[in-house]
C-alpha positions, -999 to +999 in steps of 0.1 A: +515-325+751+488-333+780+451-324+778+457-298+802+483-280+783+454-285+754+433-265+772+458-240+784+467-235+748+425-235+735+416-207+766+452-184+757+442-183+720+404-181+726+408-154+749+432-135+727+403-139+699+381-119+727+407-092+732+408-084+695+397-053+691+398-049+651+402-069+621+438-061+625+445-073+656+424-103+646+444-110+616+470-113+637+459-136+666+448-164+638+482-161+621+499-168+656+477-196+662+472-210+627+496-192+606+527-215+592+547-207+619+518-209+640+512-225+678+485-251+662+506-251+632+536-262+650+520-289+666+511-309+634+548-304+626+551-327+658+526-355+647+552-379+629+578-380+656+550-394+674+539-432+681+519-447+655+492-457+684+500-421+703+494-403+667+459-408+663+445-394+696+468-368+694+464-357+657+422-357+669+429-334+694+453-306+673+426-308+647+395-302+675+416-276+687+422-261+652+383-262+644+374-245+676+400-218+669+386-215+633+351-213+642+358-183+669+378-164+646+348-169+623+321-155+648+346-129+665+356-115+631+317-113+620+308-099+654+335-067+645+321-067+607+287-061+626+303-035+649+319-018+622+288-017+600+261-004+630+291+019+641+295+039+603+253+038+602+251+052+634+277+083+622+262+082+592+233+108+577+216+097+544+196+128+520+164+116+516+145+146+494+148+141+453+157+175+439+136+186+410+153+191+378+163+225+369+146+236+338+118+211+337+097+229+357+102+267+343+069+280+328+066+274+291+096+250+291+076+223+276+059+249+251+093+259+236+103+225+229+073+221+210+075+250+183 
């Protein structure tokens, strides 16, 4: 595989990561790309039927292409956490007055208990 079809592969999955549009959809995109049966997956199967002098420069690029997949999926999936979060706030209506206690307050209900 050439550096260009590297880069073809790193801008198809990272924009795919962009297009997500819930965790869902996430989920899926980083099982197609790093899953077992995965597009980054299925080039490590590749790696041994390789050149042992090919193998090295080849195995360092799957695995910088692996960690910038990771670390996008990382930020895009905390990027819809935060989405999610501001979104329910935003909807959202918290009760902020403490009702009293019923009976605490009635006249002469500390005087009763007393006698």
């Amino acid at each position: 595989m050439t550096s260009s079809n590297f880069e073809q592969l790193e801008r198809d999955l990272l924009d795919a990561i962009a297009a997500a549009r819930d965790p869902g959809s996430l989920e899926d995109v980083r099982v197609a790309a790093l899953g077992k049966k995965g597009r980054i997956s299925e080039l490590m199967k590749g790696l041994g039927a390789l050149a042992p002098e090919q193998r090295k420069a080849f195995g360092q690029a799957v695995n910088g292409l692996k960690t910038r997949v990771g670390e996008a999926l990382s930020e895009r999936k905390e990027a819809l956490r935060e989405a999610e979060l501001s979104a329910r706030l935003g909807s959202e209506q918290a009760t902020l007055h403490c009702p009293r206690a019923r009976g605490l307050w009635r006249r002469g209900a500390f005087t009763r208990s007393a006698r």
